[in-house]
C-alpha positions as CSV (number, residue, x, y, z in Angstrom):
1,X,37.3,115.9,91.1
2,X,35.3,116.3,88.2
3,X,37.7,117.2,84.9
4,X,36.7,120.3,83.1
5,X,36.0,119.9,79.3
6,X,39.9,119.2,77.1
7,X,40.9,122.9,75.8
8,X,41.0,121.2,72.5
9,X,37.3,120.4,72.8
10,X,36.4,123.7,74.3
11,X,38.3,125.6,71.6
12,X,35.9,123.8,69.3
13,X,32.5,126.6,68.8
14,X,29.5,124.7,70.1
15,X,27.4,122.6,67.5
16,X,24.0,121.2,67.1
17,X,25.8,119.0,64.5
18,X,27.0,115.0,64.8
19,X,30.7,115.1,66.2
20,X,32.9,114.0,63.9
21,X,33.6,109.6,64.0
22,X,37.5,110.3,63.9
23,X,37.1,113.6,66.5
24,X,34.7,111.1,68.9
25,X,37.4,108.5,68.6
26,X,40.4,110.8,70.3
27,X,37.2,112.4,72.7
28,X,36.5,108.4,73.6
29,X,40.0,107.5,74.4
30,X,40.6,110.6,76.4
31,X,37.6,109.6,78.3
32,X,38.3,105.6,79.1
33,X,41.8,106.5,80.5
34,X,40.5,109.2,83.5
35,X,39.5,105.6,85.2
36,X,40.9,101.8,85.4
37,X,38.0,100.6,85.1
38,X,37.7,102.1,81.2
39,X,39.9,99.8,80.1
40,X,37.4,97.3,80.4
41,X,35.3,98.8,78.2
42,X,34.9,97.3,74.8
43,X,32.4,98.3,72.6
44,X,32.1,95.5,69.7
45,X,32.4,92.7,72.8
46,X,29.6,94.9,74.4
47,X,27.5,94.9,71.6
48,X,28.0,91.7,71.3
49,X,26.7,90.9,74.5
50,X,23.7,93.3,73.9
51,X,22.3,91.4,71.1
52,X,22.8,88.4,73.1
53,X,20.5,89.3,75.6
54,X,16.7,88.1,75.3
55,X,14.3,91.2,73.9
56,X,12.5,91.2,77.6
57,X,15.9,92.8,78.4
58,X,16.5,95.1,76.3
59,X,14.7,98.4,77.2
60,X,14.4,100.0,73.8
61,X,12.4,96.7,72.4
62,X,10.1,96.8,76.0
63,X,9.3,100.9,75.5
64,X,8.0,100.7,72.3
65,X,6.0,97.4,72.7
66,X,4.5,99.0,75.6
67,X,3.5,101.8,73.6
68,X,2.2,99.8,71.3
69,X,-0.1,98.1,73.5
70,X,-1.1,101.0,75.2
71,X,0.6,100.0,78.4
72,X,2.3,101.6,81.4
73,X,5.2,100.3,83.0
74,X,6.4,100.8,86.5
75,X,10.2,102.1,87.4
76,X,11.3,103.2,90.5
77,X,14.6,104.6,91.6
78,X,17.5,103.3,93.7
79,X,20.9,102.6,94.4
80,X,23.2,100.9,97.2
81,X,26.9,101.5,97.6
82,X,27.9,97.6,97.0
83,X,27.2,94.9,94.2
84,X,25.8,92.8,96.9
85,X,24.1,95.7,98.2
86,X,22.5,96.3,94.6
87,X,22.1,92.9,93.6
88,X,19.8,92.5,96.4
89,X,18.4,95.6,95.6
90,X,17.5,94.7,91.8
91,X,16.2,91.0,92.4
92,X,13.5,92.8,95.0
93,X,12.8,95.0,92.8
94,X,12.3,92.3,90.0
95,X,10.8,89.7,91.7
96,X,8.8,91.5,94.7
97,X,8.0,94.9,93.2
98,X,7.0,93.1,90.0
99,X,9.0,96.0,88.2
100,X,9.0,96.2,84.7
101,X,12.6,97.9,84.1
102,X,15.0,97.7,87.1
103,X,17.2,101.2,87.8
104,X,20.3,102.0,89.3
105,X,20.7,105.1,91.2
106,X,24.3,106.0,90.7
107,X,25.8,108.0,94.1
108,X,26.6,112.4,94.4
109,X,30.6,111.0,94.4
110,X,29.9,109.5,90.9
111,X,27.6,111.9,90.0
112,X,30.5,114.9,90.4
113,X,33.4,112.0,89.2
114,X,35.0,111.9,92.0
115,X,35.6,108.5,92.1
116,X,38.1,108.5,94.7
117,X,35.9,109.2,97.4
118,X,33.2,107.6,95.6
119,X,35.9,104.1,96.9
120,X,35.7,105.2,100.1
121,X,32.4,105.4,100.2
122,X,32.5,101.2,98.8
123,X,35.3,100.6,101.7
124,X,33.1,102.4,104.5
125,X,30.0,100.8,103.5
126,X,31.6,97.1,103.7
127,X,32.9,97.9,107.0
128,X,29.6,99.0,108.1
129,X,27.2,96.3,107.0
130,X,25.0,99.2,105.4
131,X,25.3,101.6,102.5
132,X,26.6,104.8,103.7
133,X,26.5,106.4,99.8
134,X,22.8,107.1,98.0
135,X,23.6,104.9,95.0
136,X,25.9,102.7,93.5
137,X,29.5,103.5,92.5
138,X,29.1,102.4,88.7
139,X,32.9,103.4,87.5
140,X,34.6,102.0,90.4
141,X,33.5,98.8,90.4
142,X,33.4,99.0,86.8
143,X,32.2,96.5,83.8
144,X,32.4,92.9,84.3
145,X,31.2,93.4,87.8
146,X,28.2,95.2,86.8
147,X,27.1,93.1,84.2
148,X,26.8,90.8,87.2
149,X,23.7,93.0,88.4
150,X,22.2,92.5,84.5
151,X,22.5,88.9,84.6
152,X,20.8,88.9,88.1
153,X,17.4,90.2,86.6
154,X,14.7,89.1,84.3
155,X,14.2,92.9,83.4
156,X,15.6,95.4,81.2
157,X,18.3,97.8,83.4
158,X,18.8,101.4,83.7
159,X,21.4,104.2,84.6
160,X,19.7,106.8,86.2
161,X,22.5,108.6,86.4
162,X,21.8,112.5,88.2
163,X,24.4,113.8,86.6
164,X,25.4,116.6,84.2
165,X,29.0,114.9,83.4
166,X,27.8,111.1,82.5
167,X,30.6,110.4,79.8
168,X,32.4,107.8,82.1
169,X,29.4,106.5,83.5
170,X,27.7,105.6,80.0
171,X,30.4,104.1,78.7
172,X,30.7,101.8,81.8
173,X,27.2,101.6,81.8
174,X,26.2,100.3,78.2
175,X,29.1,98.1,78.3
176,X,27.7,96.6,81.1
177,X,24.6,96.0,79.6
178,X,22.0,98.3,80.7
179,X,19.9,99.3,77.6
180,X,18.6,102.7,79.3
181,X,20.4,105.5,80.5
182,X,18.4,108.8,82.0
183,X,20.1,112.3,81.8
184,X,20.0,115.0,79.3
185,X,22.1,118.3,78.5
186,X,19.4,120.5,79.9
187,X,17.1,119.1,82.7
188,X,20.4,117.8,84.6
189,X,22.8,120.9,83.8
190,X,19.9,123.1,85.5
191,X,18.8,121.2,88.5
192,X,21.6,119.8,89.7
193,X,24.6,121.9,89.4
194,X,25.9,125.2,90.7
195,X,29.0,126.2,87.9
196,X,28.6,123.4,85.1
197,X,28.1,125.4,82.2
198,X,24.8,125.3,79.4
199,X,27.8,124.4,77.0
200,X,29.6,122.1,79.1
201,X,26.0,120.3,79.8
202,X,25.4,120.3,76.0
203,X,28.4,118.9,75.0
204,X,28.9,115.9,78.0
205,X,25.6,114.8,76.8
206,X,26.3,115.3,72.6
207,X,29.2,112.5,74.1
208,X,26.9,110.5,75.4
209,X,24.3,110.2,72.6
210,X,27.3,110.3,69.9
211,X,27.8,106.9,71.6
212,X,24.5,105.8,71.1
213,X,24.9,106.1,68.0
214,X,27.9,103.8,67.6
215,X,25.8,100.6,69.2
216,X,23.0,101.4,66.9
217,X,25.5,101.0,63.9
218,X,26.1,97.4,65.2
219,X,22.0,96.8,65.6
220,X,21.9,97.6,69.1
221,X,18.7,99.9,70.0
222,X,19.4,101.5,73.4
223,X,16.6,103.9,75.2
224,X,18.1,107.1,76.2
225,X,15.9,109.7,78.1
226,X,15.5,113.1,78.9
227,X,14.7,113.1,83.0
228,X,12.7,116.3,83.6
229,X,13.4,117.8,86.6
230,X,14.5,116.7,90.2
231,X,14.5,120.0,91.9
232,X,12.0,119.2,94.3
233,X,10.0,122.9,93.5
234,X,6.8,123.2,91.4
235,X,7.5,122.9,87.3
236,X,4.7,123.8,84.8
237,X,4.1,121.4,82.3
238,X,4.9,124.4,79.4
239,X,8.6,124.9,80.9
240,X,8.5,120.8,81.6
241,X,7.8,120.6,78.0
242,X,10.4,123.2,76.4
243,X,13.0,121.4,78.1
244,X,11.9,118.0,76.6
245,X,11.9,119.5,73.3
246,X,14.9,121.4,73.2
247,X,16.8,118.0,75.0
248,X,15.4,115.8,72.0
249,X,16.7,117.9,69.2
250,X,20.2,118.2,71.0
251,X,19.6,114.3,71.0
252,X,18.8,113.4,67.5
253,X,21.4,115.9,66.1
254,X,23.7,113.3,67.0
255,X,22.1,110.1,65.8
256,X,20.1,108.9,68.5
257,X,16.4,107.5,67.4
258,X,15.0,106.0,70.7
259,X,14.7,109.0,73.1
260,X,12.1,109.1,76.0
261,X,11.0,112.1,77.5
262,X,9.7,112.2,81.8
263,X,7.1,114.7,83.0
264,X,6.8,115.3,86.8
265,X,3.5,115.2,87.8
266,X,1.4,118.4,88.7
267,X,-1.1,116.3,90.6
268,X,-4.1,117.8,88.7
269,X,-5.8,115.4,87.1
270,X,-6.3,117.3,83.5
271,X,-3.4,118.8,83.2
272,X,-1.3,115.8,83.8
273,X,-3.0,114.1,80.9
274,X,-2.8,116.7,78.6
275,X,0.9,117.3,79.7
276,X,1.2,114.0,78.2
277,X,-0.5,114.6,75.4
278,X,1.2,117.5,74.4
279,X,4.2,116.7,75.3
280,X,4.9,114.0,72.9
281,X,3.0,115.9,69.9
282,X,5.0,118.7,70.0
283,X,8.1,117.2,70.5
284,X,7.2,115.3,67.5
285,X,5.9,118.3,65.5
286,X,9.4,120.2,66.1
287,X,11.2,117.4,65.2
288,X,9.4,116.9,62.1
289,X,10.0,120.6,61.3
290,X,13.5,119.8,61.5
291,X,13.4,116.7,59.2
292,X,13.3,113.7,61.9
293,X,10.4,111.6,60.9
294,X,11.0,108.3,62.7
295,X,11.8,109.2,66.4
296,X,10.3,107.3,69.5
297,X,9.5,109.4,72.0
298,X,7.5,107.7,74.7
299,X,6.2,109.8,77.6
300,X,7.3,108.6,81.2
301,X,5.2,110.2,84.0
302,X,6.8,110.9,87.4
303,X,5.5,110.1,91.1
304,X,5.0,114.2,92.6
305,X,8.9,115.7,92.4
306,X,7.6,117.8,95.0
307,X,8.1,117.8,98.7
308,X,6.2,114.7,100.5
309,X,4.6,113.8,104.0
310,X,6.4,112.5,106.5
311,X,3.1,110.5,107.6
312,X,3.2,107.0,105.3
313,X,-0.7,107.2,104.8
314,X,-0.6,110.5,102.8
315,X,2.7,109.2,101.0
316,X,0.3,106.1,100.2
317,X,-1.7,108.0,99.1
318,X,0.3,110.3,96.3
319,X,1.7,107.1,95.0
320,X,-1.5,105.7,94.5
321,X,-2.6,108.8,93.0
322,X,0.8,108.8,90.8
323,X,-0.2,105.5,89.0
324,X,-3.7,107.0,88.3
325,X,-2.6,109.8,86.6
326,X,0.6,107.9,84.8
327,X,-2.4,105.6,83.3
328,X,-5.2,107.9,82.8
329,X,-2.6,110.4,80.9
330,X,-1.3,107.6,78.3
331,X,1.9,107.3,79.7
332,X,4.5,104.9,78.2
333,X,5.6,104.4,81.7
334,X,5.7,105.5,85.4
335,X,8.9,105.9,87.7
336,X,7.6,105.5,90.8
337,X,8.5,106.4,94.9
338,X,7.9,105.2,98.3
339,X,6.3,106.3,101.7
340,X,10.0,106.5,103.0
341,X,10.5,109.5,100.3
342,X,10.3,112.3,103.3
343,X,12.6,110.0,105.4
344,X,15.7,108.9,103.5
345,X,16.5,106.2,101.6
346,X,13.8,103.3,100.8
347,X,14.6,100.0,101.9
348,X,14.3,97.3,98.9
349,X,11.3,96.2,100.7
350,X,9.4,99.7,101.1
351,X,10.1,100.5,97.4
352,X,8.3,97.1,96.0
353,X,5.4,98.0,98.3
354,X,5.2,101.4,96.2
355,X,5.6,99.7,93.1
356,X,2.6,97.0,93.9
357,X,0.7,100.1,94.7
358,X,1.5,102.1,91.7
359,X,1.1,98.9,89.5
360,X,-2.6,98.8,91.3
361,X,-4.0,102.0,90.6
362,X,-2.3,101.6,87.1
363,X,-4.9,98.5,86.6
364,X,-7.9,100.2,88.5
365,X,-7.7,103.4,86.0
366,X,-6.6,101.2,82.8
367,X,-9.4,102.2,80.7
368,X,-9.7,105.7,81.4
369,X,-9.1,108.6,79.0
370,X,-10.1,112.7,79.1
371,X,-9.5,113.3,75.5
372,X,-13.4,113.8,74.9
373,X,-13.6,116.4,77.6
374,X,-13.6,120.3,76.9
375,X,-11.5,121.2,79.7
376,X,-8.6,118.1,78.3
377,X,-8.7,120.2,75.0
378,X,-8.6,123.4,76.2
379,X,-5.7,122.2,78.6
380,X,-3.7,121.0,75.9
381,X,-4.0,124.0,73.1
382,X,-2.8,126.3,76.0
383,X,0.1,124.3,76.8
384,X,0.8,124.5,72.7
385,X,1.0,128.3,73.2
386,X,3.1,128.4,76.1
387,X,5.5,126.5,74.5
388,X,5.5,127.7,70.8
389,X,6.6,131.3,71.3
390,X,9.9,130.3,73.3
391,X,11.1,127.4,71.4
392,X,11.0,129.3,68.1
393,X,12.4,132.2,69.6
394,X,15.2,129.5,71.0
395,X,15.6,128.0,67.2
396,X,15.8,131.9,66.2
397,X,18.5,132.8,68.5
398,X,20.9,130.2,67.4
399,X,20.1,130.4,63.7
400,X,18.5,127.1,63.6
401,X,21.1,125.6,65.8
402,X,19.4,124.4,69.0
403,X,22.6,124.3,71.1
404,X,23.7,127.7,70.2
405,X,20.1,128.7,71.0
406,X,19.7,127.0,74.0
407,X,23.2,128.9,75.4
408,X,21.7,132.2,74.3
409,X,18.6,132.1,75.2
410,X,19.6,131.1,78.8
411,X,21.6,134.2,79.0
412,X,18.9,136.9,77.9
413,X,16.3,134.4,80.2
414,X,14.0,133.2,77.0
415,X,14.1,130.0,78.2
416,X,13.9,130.2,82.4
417,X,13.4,127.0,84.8
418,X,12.6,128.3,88.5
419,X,14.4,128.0,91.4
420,X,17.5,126.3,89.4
421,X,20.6,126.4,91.2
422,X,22.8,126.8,88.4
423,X,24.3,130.0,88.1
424,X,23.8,130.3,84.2
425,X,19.5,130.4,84.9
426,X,18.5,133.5,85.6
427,X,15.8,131.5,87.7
428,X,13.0,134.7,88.2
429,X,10.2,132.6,86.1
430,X,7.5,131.7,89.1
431,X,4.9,129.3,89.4
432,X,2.1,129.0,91.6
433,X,-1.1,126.6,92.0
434,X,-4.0,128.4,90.6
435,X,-7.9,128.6,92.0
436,X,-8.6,124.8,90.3
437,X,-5.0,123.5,91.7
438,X,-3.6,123.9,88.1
439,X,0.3,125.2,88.3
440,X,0.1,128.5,86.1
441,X,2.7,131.1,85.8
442,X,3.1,133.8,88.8
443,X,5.9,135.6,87.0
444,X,7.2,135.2,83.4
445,X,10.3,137.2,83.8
446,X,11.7,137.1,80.3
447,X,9.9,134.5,78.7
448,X,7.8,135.3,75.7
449,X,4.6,134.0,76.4
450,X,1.9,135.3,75.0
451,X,0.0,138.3,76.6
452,X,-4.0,137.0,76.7
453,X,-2.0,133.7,77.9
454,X,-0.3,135.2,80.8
455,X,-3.8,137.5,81.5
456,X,-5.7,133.7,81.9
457,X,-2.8,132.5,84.5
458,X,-3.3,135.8,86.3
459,X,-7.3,135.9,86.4
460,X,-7.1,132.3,88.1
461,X,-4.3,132.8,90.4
462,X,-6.4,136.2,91.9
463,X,-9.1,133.9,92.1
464,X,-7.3,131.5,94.1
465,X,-5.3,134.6,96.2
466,X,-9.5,136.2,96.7
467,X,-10.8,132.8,98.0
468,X,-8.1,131.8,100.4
469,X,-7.8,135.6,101.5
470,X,-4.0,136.3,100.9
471,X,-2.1,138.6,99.1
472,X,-1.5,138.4,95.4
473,X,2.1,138.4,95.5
474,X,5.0,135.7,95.2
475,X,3.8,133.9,98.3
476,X,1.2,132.0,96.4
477,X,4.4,130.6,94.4
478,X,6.2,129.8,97.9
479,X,3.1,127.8,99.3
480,X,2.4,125.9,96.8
481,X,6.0,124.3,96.3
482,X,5.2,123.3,100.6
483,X,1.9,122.8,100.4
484,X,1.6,119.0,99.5
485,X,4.0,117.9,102.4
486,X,1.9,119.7,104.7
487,X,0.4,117.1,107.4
488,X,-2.7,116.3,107.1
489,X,-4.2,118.5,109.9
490,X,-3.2,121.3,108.3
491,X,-4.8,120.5,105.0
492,X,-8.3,119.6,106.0
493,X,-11.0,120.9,106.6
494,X,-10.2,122.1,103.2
495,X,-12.5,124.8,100.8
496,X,-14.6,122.8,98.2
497,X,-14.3,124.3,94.3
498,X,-17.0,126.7,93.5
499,X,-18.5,127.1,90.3
């Protein structure tokens, strides 16, 4: 089972601030003994072996020569429950997908530590000729036979981890020699767990990035980043955005200077972009305001985190779609899913074919930008105003400390995140698609936007309610989380926009 935070540590009040190198070194030790395979782990050997590798592996050099070019890269997900499982995996992904960085999915046993079951799982699957676990069992099988799935790929590798508790996983991880690692105190803590604490997400995650910081004092730049949300519901990009912020001042508190940030996609075309846009310049504006002047914070856009289609021509369809708006919007890069999302688990096969389509539309809508259009502009200054009011009332609550602020302004419901299962998200913020498809804001609960703001979102969600005939109530938020998975039938004939 997942181990609950040392009392020691808890007894410690929460902190924005850098954990202490001699405090970190007791937390690390603690840590590498809950598992055999910890022992393995060996930081100046792993950076060692970091630097060793060629630059077309290492992730943080890839991200910001991409952004540099003005290129997207592709990503998709997945995991299998044995090496040879995952090696297989990773070289189709490489070689047939024509990825640019390779992931591994790690499983739910992992995920929750409980590694125990997580061998099983391994055992089970062996016996069975097929993977009955939805990722790979990092800690168990543990470093030296992961780097093996490194060294069987011409890519740069990376943890996407799910997980709100990734302290084991990282440090298996990284010494591995994966230069990425997805997850983040917020996003994960709220759309994945049920009990795991604000402060218990906070501080698993200050672990994690503390350890960053330790390979970048021996010259190796690893890419950490922040994974928006996997809740499968509609997210607006201001509450998207928040999040990003608030996880990339948590981040950099501790040392870490390579942090990207994922938006899921709303599927409008505008909004997406200026999502983007926005994103990264506010990010960059707040952490300016708090004296960080050389982060890299590169925008990765994800394929619809909504429900999808059962029927593989629509699914075609949204991740063709996905790449367009990945490259139209700037993004640094694109993680990327395939038409077996509605069914289960991809084959390595059927998630190359998405990435080849993704990668298509990426090259087909290369040259496109929106920044000259009014509506882009417009877009983007009222995502500026959603998200100013809360963050500095966030900053306010803790005094300038974002993790005390973060904790407290979850508890009054400042900063909301709908239908999150955790129990510490009061979860009554709700979003719905507007008259133009946008995703506005139904219901701000507690949140302190703006009053002529919240008046705009209203005025075009009674538009929408007034053209389709329904009710103005919190079934326009309900319908649009479904409405995309819908089959086709049911979608067309469909109302043209009217002026």
């Amino acid at each position: 089972m997942a181990q609950a935070l040392p009392h020691r540590e808890r007894a410690l009040p929460l902190k924005a601030t850098q954990i202490p190198e001699d405090v970190f070194h007791v937390m690390r030790r603690e840590n590498l003994a809950r598992w055999p395979t910890g022992a393995e782990v060996d930081l100046d050997e792993a950076a060692a072996y970091h630097l060793s590798l060629p630059e077309n592996k290492r992730l943080g050099t890839i991200m910001r020569k991409a952004a540099a070019e003005g290129r997207c890269l592709s990503q998709p997900r997945g995991g299998f429950a044995t090496l040879e499982m995952q090696r297989e995996l990773m070289q189709v992904l490489d070689r047939e997908g024509l990825a640019d960085v390779v992931p591994t999915t790690t499983d739910s046993y992992t995920r929750n530590e409980q590694w125990h079951n997580a061998q099983k799982g391994i055992d089970e699957s062996t016996r069975a000729g097929r993977s009955l676990l939805n990722g790979y069992p990092m800690v168990n099988y543990g470093v030296k036979a992961t780097r093996t799935l490194v060294e069987a790929i011409d890519k740069p590798a990376i943890v996407l981890s799910g997980t709100a508790m990734p302290r084991l996983t990282s440090e298996v991880g990284y010494a591995a020699g994966y230069s990425g690692y997805l997850g983040s105190a917020i996003a994960y803590t709220v759309s994945y767990t049920k009990d795991v604490t604000i402060e218990e997400g906070i501080r698993n995650y200050q672990y994690l990035d503390r350890l960053v910081t330790l390979y970048q004092q021996r010259g190796v730049e690893l890419h950490r980043r922040q994974p928006g949300f996997l809740t499968g519901t509609n997210i607006p990009p201001c509450i998207a955005i928040m999040t990003c912020v608030l996880d990339v001042l948590l981040a950099v508190e501790q040392g870490v200077k390579n942090y990207g940030l994922e938006l899921g996609q709303t599927l409008h075309l505008i909004q997406d972009a200026a999502a983007i846009r926005a994103c990264e310049e506010l990010c960059q504006e707040y952490l300016r305001r708090v004296g960080h002047n050389d982060i890299f914070t590169p925008i990765t856009s994800l394929h619809w985190m909504g429900a999808w289609p059962q029927d593989e021509a629509q699914a075609g369809a949204l991740i063709s779609y996905g790449g367009t708006l990945a490259a139209i919007g700037g993004a640094v890069s694109v993680t990327t899913k395939s038409t077996h999302e509605a069914i289960g688990i991809p084959t390595p096969q059927a998630n190359a074919e998405g990435l080849r389509m993704t990668r298509m539309a990426i090259y087909l809508a290369r040259n496109i930008r929106l920044d000259a259009m009014d509506e882009f502009r417009r877009e983007k200054e009222l995502i500026g105003r959603e998200v100013r009011p809360v963050i500095d009332k966030v900053l306010e609550m803790g005094d300038g400390d974002v993790a005390v602020g973060t904790v407290r302004a979850f508890e009054a419901g400042i900063m909301d995140i709908p239908w999150s299962p955790n129990r510490q998200v009061k979860s009554r913020v709700l979003p719905a698609r507007d008259a133009d498809g946008y995703l506005r804001i139904f219901d701000p609960a507690s949140m302190p936007i703006p009053e002529d703001v919240l008046e705009f979102h209203e005025e075009r969600l009674r538009l929408r309610a007034e053209r389709e005939g329904k009710a103005y109530d919190h079934e326009l938020a309900v319908t649009s989380v479904y409405e995309i998975c819908e089959p086709l039938s049911h979608l067309a004939p469909f109302p043209w926009p009217k002026d």
